[in-house]
C-alpha positions as MATLAB code, in Angstrom:
seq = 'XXXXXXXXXXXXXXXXXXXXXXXXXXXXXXXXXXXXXXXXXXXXXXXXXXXXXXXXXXXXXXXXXXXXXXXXXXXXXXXXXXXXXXXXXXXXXXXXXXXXXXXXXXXXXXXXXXXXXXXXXXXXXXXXXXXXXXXXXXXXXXXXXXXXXXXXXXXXXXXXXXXXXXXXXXXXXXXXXXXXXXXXXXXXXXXX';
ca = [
     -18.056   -2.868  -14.781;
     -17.231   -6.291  -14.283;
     -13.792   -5.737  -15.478;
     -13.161   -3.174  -12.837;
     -14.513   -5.009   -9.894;
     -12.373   -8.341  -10.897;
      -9.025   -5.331  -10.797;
     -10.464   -4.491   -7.554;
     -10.586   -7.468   -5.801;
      -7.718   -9.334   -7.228;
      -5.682   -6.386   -6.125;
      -6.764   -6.499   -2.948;
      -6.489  -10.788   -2.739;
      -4.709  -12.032   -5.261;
      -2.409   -9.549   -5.820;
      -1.882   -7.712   -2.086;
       0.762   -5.259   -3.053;
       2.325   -6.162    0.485;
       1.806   -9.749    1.118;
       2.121  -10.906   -2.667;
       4.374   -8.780   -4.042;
       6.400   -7.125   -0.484;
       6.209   -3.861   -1.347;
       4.981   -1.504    1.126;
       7.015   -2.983    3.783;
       8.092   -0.191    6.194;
       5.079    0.529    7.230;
       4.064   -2.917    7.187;
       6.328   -3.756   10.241;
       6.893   -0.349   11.432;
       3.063    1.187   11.589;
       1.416   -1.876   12.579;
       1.468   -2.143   15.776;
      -2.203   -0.712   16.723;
      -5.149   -1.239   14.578;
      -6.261    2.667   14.809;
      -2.970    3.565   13.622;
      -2.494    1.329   10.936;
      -6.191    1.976    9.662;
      -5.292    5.723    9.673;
      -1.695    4.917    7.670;
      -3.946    3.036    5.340;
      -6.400    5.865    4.750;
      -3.220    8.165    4.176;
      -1.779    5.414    1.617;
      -5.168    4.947   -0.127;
      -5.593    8.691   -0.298;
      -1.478    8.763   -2.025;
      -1.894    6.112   -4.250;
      -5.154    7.295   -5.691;
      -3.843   10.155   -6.531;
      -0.811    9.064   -7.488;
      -3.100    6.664  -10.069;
      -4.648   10.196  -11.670;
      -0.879   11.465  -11.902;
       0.594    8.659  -13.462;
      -2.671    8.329  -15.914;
      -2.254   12.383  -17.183;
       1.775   11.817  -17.562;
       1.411    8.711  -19.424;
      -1.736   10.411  -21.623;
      -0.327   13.820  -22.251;
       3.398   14.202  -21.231;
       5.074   11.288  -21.425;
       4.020    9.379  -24.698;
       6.756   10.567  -26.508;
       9.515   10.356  -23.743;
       8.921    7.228  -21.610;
      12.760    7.377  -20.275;
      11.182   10.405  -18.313;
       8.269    8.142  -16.569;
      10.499    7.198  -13.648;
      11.410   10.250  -12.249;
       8.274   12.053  -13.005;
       6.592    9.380  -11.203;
       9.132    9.995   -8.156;
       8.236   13.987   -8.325;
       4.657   13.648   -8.096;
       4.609   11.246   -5.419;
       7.133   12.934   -3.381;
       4.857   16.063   -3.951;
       1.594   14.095   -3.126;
       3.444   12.818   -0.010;
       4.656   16.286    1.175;
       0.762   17.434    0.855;
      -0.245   14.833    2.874;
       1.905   14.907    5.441;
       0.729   18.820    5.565;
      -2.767   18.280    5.780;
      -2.671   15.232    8.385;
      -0.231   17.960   10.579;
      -2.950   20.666    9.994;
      -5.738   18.854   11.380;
      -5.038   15.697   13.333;
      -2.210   16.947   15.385;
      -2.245   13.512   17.242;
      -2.267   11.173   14.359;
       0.593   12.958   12.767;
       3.224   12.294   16.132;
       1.714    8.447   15.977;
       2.540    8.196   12.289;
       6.531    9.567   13.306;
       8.702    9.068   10.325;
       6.511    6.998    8.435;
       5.065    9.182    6.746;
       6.932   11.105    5.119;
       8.627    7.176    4.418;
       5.607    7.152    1.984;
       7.308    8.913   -0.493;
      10.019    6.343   -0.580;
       7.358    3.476   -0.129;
       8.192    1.236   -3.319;
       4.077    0.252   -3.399;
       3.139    3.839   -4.268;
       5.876    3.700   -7.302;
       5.244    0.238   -7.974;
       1.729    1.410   -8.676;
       2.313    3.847  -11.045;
       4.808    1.030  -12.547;
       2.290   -1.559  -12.810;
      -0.287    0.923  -14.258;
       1.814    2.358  -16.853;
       2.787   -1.517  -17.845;
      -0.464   -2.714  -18.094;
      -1.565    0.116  -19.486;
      -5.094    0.507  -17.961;
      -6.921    3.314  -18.622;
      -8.446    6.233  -16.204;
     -11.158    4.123  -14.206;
      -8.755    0.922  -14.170;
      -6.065    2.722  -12.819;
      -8.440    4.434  -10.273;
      -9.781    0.808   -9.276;
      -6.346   -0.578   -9.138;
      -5.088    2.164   -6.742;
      -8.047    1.626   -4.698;
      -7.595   -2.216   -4.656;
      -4.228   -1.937   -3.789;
      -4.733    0.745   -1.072;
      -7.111   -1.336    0.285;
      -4.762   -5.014    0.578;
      -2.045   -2.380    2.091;
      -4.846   -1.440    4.465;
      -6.274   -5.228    5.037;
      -2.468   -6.052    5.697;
      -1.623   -3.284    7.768;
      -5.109   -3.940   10.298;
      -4.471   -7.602   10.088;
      -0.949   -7.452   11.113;
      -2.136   -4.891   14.028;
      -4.510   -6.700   15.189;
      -2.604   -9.774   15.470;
       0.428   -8.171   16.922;
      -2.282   -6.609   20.135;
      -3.297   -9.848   20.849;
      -0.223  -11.221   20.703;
       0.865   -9.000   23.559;
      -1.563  -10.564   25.452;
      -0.243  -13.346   25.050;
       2.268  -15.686   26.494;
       5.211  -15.667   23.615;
       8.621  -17.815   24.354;
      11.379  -15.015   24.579;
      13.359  -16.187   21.191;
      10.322  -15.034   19.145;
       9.263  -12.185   20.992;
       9.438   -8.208   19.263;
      10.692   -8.689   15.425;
      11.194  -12.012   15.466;
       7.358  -12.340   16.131;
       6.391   -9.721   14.015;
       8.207  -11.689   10.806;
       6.788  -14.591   11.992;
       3.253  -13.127   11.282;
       3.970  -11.342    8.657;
       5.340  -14.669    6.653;
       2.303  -16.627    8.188;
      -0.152  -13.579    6.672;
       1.745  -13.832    3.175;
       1.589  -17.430    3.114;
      -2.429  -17.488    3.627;
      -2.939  -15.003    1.016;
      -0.550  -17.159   -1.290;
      -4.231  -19.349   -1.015;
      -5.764  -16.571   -3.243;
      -3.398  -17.263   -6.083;
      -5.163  -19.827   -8.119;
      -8.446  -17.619   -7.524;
     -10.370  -16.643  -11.095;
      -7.649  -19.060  -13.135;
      -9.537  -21.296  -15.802;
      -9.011  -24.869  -14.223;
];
């Protein structure tokens, strides 16, 4: 158990599939510019790359042993089908959320976090329940990045920002100041 909380959290720290690695990007700087609609673009990621976790687990244990130059574009299938299901359901019943979300979601299906996962998974080869927590961990850091870039970017329109750094500029500027504080986490759990 102690195994899969130390995937969990170093996922979420350590490893944040967005400000460690910079995957997950679009909507990173797109999304994030409310907290409710980045924590609801989180939910939908966490909800995609859990499943997508599953997915990737059952091809690599029954399909895809024997033909691992198939593992890309399977992976690229089912997401694009988990995505399309999604997108469904959030259309179905929250109307509202779906026209805040626009084009990004249907932009998870070419978000390189959800096939990074399934990447990362199949490499390190972790089994059902360490995939599962590593798709929740990393769900999660998309999540913590997405709300803490949100809820930087409000207050920062309260705020009195020179003209050179307001709209993008500002947002990169956060978004490099976010990655650079959870570049602290790096040395966390390493045998000093």
């Amino acid at each position: 158990m102690g195994d899969l909380i130390w995937i969990l959290i170093s996922t979420v720290l350590v490893n944040n599939f967005t400000l460690a690695y910079f995957l997950g990007l679009c909507p990173f700087m797109g999304v994030s510019a409310r907290v409710e609609t980045a924590l609801r673009m989180g939910m939908a990621n966490i909800f995609v790359l859990t499943i997508t976790s599953i997915c990737a687990w059952l091809l690599n244990t029954f399909l895809l042993d024997h033909a691992p130059y198939l593992r890309v574009i399977s992976f690229i299938v089912v997401i694009a089908s988990l995505v399309q299901i999604v997108e469904m359901v959030i259309k179905k019943v929250s109307p509202a959320l779906f026209k805040q979300l626009g084009i990004y979601l249907p932009l998870i299906t070419t978000n390189c976090a959800i096939l990074g996962l399934a990447i990362f998974q199949t490499n390190k080869e972790y089994d059902f329940f360490q995939g599962l927590f590593f798709a929740i961990g990393a769900g999660l850091g998309l999540t913590l990045a997405l709300v803490l870039m949100a809820s930087i970017r409000e207050d920062a329109e309260r705020a009195q920002v020179p003209k050179i750094a307001q709209g993008m500029a500002l947002v990169l500027i956060i978004a490099g100041s976010l990655s650079m504080a959870f570049m602290g986490f790096a040395g966390l759990g390493s045998a000093s």
